[in-house]
N, C-alpha and C positions, 0 to 999 in steps of 0.2 A: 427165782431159779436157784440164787446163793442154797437157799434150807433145802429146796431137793437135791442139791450136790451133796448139801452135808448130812443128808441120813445114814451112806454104808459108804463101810471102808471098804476099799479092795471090790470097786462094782461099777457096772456102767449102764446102763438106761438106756431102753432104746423105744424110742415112739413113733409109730408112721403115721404120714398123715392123713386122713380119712379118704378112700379111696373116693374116683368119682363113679358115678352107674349112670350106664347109657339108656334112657329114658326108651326111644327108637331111633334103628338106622345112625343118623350120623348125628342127633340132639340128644345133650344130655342133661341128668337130672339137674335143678338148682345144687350149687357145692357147695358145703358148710363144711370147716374144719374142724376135725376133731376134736373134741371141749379138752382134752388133757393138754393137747400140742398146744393149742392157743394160749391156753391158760397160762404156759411155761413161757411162751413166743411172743404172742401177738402175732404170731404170721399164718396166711391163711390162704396161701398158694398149696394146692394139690399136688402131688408126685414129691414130698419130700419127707425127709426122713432126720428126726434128731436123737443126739447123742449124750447124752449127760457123764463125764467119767469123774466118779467121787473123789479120789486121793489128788488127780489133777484140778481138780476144780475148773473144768473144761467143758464148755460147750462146742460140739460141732454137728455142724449141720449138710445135709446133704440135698441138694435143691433142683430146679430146674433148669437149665444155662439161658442166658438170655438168649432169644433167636427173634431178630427183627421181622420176618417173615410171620410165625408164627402169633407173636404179639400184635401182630394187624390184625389178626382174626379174633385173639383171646382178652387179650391186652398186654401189659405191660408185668413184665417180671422182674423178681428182687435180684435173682442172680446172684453166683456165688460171692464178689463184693459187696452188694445191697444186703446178704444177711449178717456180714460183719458188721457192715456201717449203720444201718438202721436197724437189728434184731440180736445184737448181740453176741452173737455168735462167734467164739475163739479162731474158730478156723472151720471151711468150708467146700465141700467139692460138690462135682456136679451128680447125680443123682446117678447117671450114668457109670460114676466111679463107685459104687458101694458095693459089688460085688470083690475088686478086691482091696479096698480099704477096712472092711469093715472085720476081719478075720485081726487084725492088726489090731483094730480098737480093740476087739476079746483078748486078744491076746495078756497071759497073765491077772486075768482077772477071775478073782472065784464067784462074783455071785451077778448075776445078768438080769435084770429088771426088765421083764417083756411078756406083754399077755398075750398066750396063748390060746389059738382055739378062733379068733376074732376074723381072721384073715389069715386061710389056708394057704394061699401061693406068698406070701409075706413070711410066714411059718418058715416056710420050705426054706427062704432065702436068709434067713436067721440061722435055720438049724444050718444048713449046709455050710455057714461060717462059722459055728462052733467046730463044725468036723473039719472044717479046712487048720483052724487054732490048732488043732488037737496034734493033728498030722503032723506041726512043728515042735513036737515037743525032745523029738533026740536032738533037739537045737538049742532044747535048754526051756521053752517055752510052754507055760501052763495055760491051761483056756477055764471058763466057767463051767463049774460042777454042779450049779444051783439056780434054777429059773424061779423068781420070784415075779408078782403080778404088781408092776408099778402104783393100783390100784392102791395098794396096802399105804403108800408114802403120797403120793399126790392124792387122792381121793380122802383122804384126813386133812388136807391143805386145805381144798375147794369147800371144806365142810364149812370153814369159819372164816367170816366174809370180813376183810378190811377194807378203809378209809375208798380205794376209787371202787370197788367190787359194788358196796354199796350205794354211789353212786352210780352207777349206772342201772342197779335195781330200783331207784327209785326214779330215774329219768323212764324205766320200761314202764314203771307203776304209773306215772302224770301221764304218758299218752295213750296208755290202755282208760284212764279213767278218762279222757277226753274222748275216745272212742267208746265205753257205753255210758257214758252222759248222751252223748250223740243219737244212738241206738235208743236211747228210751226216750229223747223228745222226737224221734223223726217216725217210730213204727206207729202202725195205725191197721185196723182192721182192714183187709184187702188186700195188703203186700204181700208179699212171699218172702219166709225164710232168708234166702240167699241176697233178697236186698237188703237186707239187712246186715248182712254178711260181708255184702260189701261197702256198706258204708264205715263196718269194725275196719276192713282191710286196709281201705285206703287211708282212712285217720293216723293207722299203723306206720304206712309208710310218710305219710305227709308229714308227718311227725320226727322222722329220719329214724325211723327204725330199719332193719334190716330185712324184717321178715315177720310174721306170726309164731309166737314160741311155740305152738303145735296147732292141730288141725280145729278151727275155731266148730263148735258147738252150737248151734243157735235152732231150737227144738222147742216147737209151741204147742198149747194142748197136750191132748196124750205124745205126743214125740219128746215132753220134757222128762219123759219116766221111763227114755232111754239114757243108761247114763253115758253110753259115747255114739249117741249120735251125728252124724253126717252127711245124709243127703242134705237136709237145709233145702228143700222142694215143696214141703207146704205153703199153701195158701190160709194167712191168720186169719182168726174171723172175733171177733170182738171177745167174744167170751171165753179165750185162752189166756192163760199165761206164754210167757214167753221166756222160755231159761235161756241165756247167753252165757257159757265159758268160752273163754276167748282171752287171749293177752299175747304180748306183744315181745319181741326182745328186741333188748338194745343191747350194744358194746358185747355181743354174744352174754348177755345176762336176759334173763324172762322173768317176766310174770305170768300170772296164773288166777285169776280173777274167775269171780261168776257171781252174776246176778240173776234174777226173778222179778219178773214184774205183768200187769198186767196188759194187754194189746188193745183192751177198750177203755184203759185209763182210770179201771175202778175194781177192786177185788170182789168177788160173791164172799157171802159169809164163810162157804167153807174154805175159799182158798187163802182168805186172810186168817184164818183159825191156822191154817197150814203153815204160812211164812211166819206168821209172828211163834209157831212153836220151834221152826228153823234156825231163827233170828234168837232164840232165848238159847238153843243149843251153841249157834255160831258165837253169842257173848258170854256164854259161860265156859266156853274153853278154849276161847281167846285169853280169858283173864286167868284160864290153867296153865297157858304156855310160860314157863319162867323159871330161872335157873334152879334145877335140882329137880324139875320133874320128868317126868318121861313121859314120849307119842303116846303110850298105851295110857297114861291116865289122864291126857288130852282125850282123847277117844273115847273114854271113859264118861268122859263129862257129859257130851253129846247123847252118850245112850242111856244113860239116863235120864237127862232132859228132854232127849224123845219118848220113850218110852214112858216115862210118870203122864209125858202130854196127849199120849196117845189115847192113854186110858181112863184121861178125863173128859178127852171126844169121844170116846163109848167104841173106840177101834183098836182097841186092844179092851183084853176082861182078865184079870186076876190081879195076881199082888206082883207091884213093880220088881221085886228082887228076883221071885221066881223066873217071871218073863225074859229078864235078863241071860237070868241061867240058864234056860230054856230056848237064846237066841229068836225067841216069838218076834223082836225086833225087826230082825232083817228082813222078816218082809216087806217090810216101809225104808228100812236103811240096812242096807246091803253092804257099803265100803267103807273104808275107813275113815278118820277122818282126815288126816294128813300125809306129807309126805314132805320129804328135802326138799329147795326151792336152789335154783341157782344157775349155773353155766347151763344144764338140763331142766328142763319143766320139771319132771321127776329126776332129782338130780342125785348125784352119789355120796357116801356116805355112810357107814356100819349103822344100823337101827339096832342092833344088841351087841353086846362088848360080855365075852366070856358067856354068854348064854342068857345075859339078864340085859333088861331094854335099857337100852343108854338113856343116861340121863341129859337134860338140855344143859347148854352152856350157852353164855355171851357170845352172839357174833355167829348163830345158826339163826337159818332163816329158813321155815316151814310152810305149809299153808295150814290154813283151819276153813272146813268145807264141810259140815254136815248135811245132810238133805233127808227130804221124804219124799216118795215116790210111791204113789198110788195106781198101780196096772187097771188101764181100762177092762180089764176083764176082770177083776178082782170082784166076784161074787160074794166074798164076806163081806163087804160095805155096802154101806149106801148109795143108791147111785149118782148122790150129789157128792161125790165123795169121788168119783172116779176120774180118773185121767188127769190130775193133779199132782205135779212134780214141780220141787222148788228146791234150790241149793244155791245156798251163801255162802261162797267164799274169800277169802282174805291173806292176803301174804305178811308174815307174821317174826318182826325179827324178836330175837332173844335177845333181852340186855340184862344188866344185874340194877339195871333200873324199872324192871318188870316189862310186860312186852309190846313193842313198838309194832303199829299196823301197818306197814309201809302204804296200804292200798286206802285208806280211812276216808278218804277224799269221795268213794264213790260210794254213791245214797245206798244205804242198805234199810232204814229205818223204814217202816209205812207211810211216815207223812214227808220222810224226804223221796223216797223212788214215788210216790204219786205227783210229789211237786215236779220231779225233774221229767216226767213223761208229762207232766198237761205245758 
C-alpha cells in the first residue's frame, strides 16, 4: 500500500468494494472482493469503501459497523476498530458516514484516482462529493479537477508478482495439478462430463482453495472444439478426447491450466498427430517466453508450429508463410496464445505501451495455451480428422533466469498423460 500512496502528489484514491448481486429474492450470489481492494487490503467484507491520500500517506477506510444481530445471519465483521487493528487502516468510519466525510477527504486535492463507468449509483456518490468539495470553495477550499483510473498505478503493481503473490500461485498450481491428475486417472468411457467436473471441484476445495478461478471447461469429443464450453452434460464414450480447462484459486490468486487426454486410455493416430503438434507448439513458446520479448512473438511461435504441422498432415496446402499471412490458420486456431495470469484468470495489465506490444519482464506471469480444433462439420478434412480438439496449457512465470512453468508438474507429454490416466 506504501508505493500506491507514493505514486501522486496532491491525490487521493478511492476504491469500492465489489458490490454484492442478489442471485434471487432474498439469496445472494457467492462474494468475492474486488482484486484491486484486496490486493491493497486483504479485506474482503462487502459494503466498504477505501481511501488512499498520497501527501498524508494515509489510509482510511470506510466499513460495515459491527451489528451482533446481523453477524448471526452473515458472520462476523471487522468493524471500524478490527480495520485499524488487523488491516491497516489509519483511521476508519462506518460506511454509513461516507456521504459526509468523503467531500472532506476531496477536499484540496487536484487529482482523484476513481474508475468510472463500473458502478453507476457509486458514480453518483463520488460525483456528488466532488460538488459538495467545490461548493466550499469561497471558504478557501479546492476539490479535484482531474479523474484518473487507479487502474493506470495499481494495475502496473499486480502486473509483477513478489515473494508471497507467487506463492500462493504456486500453492493454486499443486492443487489444480492434484485435481487433473485425479480427472485423468478416474474418467473412463460411460461418465458424464460433470462427474468429472466434480471431482476437479471438490479436489479444489479440499485442497483449501476458495473457489474455482473461473467456470471449469470439461468438453469431450466434438464439445472439446468449443473453446468455452459449459454444459459439461455429455456422456464420454471411449473414443473421445476429453479437454479439461479448469484451475483453482488460492489466497485470491488463480491458475489456469488445460489438459487433453484421452477417455479410453489410448490416442487414435489422428488425434495423437493432433496433441503431439499442440505439445511442440505449447514447448516452443514456452521456451519464447523470456525477458525482452513480447505476447505477440510468443504467439508467434505457436502459429507457426501449427501451421508448418498442419501442412505436413495434408490439412492445410501451400507455403507456410503465405498461410500465415493469409490467416488460413485460424481455422484450426482461432485465439491467442496467451494472456496475464494473476489476482484475475485474465488478469490486468497494458499488453502494449505507446502502441508497441510490451515486452516481458521478470516477475510477469502469463499462460502459454495453443490448441487445434477441428469442427465436426468441417468438410475440407478428413473424416478421421473431425471433432478433435486439444489445448495445452501452462502458467508461465518470467525470470531473467529464462521461464519458470509454475504448472510443470502436470503430464502434458504422451507417455506421461497416458501413464497418469491408466
Amino acid at each position: 500500500m506504501e508505493s500506491m500512496l507514493a505514486k501522486g502528489a496532491n491525490a487521493v484514491a478511492v476504491l469500492p468494494a465489489a458490490p454484492v448481486f442478489v442471485r434471487n429474492n432474498d439469496v445472494d450470489h457467492e462474494y468475492r472482493q474486488d482484486s484491486d481492494l484486496f490486493y491493497l487490503t486483504g479485506f474482503d467484507e462487502p459494503g466498504s469503501v477505501l481511501l488512499l491520500l498520497a501527501d498524508e500517506k494515509k489510509c482510511v477506510m470506510f466499513v460495515r459497523p459491527r451489528d451482533p444481530e446481523r453477524e448471526i445471519w452473515d458472520g462476523l465483521r471487522a468493524g471500524v476498530d478490527g480495520v485499524k487493528s488487523h488491516y491497516g487502516a489509519d483511521e476508519a468510519f462506518k460506511i454509513t458516514e461516507l456521504g459526509d466525510e468523503l467531500p472532506k477527504l476531496l477536499a484540496n486535492k487536484k487529482s482523484l484516482f476513481f474508475r468510472l463507468g463500473r458502478d453507476r449509483a457509486f458514480d453518483d456518490r463520488v460525483l456528488d462529493a466532488i460538488e459538495n468539495a467545490r461548493r466550499r470553495a469561497r471558504l478557501g477550499f479546492s476539490w479535484p479537477t482531474e479523474i484518473v483510473d487507479p487502474g493506470t498505478v495499481v494495475h502496473e503493481m499486480r502486473l509483477f508478482k513478489h515473494t508471497d503473490d507467487l506463492e500462493a500461485m504456486k500453492r493454486a498450481a499443486e492443487i489444480t495439478k492434484e485435481a487433473h491428475l485425479r480427472a485423468m486417472s478416474a474418467t473412463k468411457p460411460g461418465m458424464y462430463e460433470y462427474e468429472v467436473e466434480a471431482l476437479l471441484l471438490e479436489t479444489f476445495r479440499r485442497g483449501g482453495s476458495e473457489r474455482p478461478a473461473y467456470g471449469s471447461i470439461v468438453g469431450s469429443g466434438a464439445n472439446a472444439t468449443v473453446l468455452h464450453y459449459r454444459s459439461n452434460n455429455k456422456k464420454m464414450e471411449a473414443t473421445d478426447l476429453l479437454l479439461i480447462d479448469a484451475g483453482c484459486e488460492y489466497g485470491y490468486y488463480a491458475s489456469d491450466v488445460t489438459r487433453t487426454f484421452p477417455v479410453g486410455k489410448k490416442f487414435s493416430r489422428e488425434q495423437q498427430a493432433i496433441y503431439e503438434l499442440v505439445l511442440e507448439a505449447h514447448t516452443a513458446s514456452i521456451a519464447g517466453t523470456k525477458v525482452g520479448a513480447t505476447i505477440e512473438q510468443v504467439h508467434k511461435e505457436s502459429v507457426e508450429v501449427i501451421t508448418a504441422g498442419l501442412v505436413r498432415l495434408g490439412l492445410l496446402s501451400g507455403e507456410v508463410d503465405k498461410l500465415i499471412e493469409d490467416n488460413a490458420y485460424k481455422a484450426f486456431f482461432m485465439h491467442r496464445t496467451s494472456h496475464w495470469l494473476g489476482m484475475d484468470v485474465h488478469d490486468v495489465g497494458s499488453y502494449y505501451v505507446d502502441g508497441k506490444a510490451r515486452e516481458l519482464a521478470s516477475g510477469m506471469v502469463l499462460t502459454v495455451e495453443p490448441g487445434i480444433y477441428i469442427s465436426k462439420d468441417n468438410d475440407k478434412v478428413g473424416p478421421e480428422w473431425r471433432g478433435i480438439g486439444v489445448r495445452i496449457e501452462d502458467d508461465i512465470l518470467v525470470s531473467d533466469e529464462g521461464p519458470i512453468n509454475l504448472t510443470v508438474a502436470i503430464p502434458s507429454s504422451v507417455e506421461d498423460v497416458l501413464r497418469a490416466c491408466a
